[in-house]
N, C-alpha and C positions, 0 to 999 in steps of 0.2 A: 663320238659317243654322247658327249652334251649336246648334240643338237639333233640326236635320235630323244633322248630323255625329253628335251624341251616339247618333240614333234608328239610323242605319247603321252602328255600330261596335259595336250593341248587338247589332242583326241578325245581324252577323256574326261575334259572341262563339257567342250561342246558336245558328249553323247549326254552329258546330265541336262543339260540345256532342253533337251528336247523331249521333256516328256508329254505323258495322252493326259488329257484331260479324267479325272475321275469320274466313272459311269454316274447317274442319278435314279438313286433307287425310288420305286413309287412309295407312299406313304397313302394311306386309308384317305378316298375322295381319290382316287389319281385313276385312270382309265384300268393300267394296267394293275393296277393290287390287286394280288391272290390269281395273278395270269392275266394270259390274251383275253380279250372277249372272245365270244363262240363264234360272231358276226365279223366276218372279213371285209373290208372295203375294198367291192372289186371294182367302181366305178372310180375311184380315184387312184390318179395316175402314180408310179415309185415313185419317193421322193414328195411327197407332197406334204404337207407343214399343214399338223392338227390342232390347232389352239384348245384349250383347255382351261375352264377356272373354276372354282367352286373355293366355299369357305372350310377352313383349317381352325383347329384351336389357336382362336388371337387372330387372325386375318385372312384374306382371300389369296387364295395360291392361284398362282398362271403358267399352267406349264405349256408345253410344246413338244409335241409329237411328230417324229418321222414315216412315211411310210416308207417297209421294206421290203424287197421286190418277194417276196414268201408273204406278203398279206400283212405282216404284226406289223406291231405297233412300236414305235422306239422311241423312251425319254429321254430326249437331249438336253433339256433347260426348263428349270424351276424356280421363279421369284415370289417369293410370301409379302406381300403388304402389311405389314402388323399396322400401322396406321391408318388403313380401310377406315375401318369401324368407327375408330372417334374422328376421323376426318367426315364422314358422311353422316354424322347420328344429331349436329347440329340444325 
């Protein structure tokens, strides 16, 4: 019995151990705000890695886009720079 309890408590250390990573929502400047574009990219292969940057309130965001075998587009990873601006305005 204690070492059924020890074997389910172990269980359910390691199922919390493995969680998804939280989606990244687009934020106004991002490809996808407000939906897919209308234009599909049919000449780039699934799976292919869309770089993205433009400037945000306080710094330049760089995301990174997936492509999915349906055409969209998928935000995987977003880093803002807040120190763009004063590092380059010197």
């Amino acid at each position: 019995m204690k070492t059924a309890c020890i074997a389910c408590a172990t269980a359910l250390l390691l199922a919390a151990c493995t969680t998804t990573a939280p989606e990244v929502e687009p934020i106004p400047g991002s490809i996808t705000y407000g939906g897919q574009p209308r234009t599909k990219l049919t000449k780039a292969p699934v799976g292919s890695i869309v770089p993205h940057q433009f400037f945000t309130n306080g710094g330049l965001a760089r995301e990174t886009y997936v492509i999915q075998p349906d055409r969209s587009l998928k935000l995987i990873r977003r880093h803002i720079d807040y120190d763009f601006i004063t590092r380059h305005s010197r």
